[in-house]
C-alpha positions as CSV (number, residue, x, y, z in Angstrom):
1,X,104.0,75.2,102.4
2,X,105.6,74.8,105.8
3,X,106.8,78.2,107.8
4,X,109.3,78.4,110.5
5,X,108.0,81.0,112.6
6,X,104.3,80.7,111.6
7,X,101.6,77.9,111.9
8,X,98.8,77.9,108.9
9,X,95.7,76.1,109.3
10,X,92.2,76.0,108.1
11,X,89.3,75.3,110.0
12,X,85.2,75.8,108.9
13,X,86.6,77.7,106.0
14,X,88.7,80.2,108.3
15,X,92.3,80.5,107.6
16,X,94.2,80.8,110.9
17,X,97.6,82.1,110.6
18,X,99.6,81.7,113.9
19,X,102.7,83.4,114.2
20,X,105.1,82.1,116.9
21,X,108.4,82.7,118.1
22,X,109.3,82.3,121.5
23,X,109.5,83.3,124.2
24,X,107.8,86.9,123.4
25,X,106.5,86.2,119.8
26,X,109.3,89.2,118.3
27,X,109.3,89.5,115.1
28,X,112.2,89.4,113.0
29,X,113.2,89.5,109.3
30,X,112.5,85.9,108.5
31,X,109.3,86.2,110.2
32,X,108.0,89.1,108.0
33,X,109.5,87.4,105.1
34,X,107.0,84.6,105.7
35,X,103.9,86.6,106.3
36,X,102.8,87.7,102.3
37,X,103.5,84.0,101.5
38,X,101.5,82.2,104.0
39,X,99.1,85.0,103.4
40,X,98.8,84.4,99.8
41,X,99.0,80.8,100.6
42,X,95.4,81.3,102.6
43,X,94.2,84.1,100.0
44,X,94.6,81.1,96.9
45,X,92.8,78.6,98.9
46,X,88.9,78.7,97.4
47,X,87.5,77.0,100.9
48,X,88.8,80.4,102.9
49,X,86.3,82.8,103.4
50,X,88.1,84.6,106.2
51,X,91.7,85.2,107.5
52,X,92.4,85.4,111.2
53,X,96.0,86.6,112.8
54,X,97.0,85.6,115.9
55,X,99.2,84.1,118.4
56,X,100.3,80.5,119.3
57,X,101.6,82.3,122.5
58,X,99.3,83.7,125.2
59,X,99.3,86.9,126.2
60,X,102.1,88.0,123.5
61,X,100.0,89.7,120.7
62,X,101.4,93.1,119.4
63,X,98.5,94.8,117.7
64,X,100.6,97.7,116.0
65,X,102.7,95.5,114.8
66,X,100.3,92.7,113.0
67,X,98.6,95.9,111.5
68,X,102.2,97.1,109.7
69,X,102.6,93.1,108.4
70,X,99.2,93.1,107.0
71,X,99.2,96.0,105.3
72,X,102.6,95.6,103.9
73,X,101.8,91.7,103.0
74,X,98.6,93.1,101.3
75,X,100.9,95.6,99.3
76,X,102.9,93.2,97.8
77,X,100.0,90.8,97.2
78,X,98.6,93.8,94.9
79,X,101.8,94.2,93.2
80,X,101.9,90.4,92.6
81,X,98.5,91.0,90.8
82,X,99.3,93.9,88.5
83,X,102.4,93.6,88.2
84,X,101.7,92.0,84.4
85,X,100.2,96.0,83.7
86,X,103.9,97.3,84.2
87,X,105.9,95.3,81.6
């Protein structure tokens, strides 16, 4: 699946998931919008053994921020899961 505002790529059986919007790398609805589906995208993918986060641009890299995404994109990838256990 192609993403606007982030690159996915896999390399030695990482999954890189760039996010990238210049000129500061701010993140914006359609932004977080992508993140559970490019990271589900990476999580279905059987040659992926680990996930990395990061910027295409240098020295813009909001650590709070990536923590928040990942959390919340892990949420819904859990309620994707059971959600067959709720009717």
């Amino acid at each position: 699946m192609d993403y606007q505002y982030l690159g996915v790529q896999i390399e030695n059986r990482v999954g890189w998931l760039k996010y990238n919007r210049p000129p500061i790398n701010a993140f914006h609805w359609e932004m977080l919008r992508e993140m559970p589906a490019a990271l589900d995208d990476l999580q279905k993918d059987s040659q992926v053994r680990a996930i990395v986060i990061s910027s295409a641009i240098e020295k813009y890299f909001n650590t709070a921020t990536i923590i928040v995404i990942v959390v919340l994109a892990v949420l819904v990838l859990i309620m994707k899961k059971v959600s067959h256990l709720f009717g």
